[in-house]
C-alpha positions in Angstrom: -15.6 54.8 95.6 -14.8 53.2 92.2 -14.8 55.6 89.3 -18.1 56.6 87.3 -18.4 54.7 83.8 -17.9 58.3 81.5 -20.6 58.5 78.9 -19.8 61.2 75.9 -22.6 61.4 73.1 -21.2 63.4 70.3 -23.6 65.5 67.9 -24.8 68.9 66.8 -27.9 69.2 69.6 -30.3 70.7 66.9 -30.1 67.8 64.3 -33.4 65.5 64.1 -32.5 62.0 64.8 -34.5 59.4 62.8 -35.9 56.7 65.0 -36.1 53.5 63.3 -38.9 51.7 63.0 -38.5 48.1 61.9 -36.4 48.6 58.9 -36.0 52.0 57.7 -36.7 55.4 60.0 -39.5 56.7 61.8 -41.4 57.9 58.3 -41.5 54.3 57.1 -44.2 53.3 59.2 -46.6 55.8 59.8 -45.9 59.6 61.9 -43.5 59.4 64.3 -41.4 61.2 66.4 -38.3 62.1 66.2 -36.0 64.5 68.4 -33.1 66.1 68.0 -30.1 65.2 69.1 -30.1 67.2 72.6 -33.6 65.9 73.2 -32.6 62.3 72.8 -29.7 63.3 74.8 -31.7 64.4 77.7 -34.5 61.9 77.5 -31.7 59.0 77.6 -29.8 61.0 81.0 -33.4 61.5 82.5 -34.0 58.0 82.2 -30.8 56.7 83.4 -30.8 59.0 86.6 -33.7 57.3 87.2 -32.5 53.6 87.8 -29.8 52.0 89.9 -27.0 53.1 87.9 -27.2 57.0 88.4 -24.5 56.6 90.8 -22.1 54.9 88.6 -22.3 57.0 85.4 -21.3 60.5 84.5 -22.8 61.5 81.0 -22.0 64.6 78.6 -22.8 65.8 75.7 -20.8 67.6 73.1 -21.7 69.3 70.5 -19.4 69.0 67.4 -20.7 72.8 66.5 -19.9 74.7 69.6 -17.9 72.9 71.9 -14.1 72.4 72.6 -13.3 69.2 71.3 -9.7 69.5 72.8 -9.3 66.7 74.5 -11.3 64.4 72.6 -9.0 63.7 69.7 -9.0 59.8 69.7 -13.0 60.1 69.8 -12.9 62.6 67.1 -11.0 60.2 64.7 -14.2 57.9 64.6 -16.7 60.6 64.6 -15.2 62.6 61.5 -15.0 59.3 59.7 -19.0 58.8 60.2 -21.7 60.5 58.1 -24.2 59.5 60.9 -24.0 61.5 64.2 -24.8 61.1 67.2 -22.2 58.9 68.2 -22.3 57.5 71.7 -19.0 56.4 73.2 -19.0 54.7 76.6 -15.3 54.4 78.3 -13.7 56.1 75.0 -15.1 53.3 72.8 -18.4 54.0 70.3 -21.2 51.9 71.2 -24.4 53.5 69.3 -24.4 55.7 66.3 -27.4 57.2 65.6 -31.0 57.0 68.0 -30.0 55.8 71.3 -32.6 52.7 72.7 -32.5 54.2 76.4 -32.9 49.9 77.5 -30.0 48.6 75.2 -27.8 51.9 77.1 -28.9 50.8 80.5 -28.3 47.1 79.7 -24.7 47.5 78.0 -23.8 49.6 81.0 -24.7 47.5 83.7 -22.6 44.7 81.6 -19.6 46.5 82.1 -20.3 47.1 85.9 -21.1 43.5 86.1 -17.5 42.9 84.4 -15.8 45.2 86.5 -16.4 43.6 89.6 
């Protein structure tokens, strides 16, 4: 068995995370909804266990409040450079910042499986 692609999504799991809406956040067009960052978090991992990928991933998150982030150093130079958290890092490298589209996650990663082969 290959090894799973390693998903971290750094934030503090209480923040709100503004879901943009065309070009500015949630509020710019009318009531939405946005989650905090642990929500997100989970509603992105429920979805992704649910397709053919679940297999292939392993997906934390880390909270820059509470958790060790020994470890995690070359991560932590991109994060603490960034206003904007959550930042979502797949194989080490950041690939969202910000309100994670669950589709564009599920896409990118199957890209890289693709490229693995």
């Amino acid at each position: 068995m290959t090894a799973k692609i390693k998903i971290h999504m750094f934030g503090k799991k209480n923040e709100v995370v503004p879901t943009s809406c065309g070009w500015g956040p949630s509020t710019a067009c009318g009531p939405g909804e946005d989650l905090t960052t642990m929500e997100m978090y989970k509603e992105v991992k429920t979805f992704l266990e649910g397709t053919d990928i679940k297999d292939k991933i392993e997906m934390n998150f880390i909270d820059l409040e509470t958790d060790d982030l020994n470890g995690y150093e070359d991560e932590m130079k991109i994060v603490e450079k960034r206003s904007e958290h959550p930042i979502t890092f797949i194989e080490g490298k950041p690939a969202f910042v910000g309100n994670v589209d669950k589709m564009r996650m599920y896409l990118t990663i199957r890209r890289i499986l693709k490229n693995m082969k």
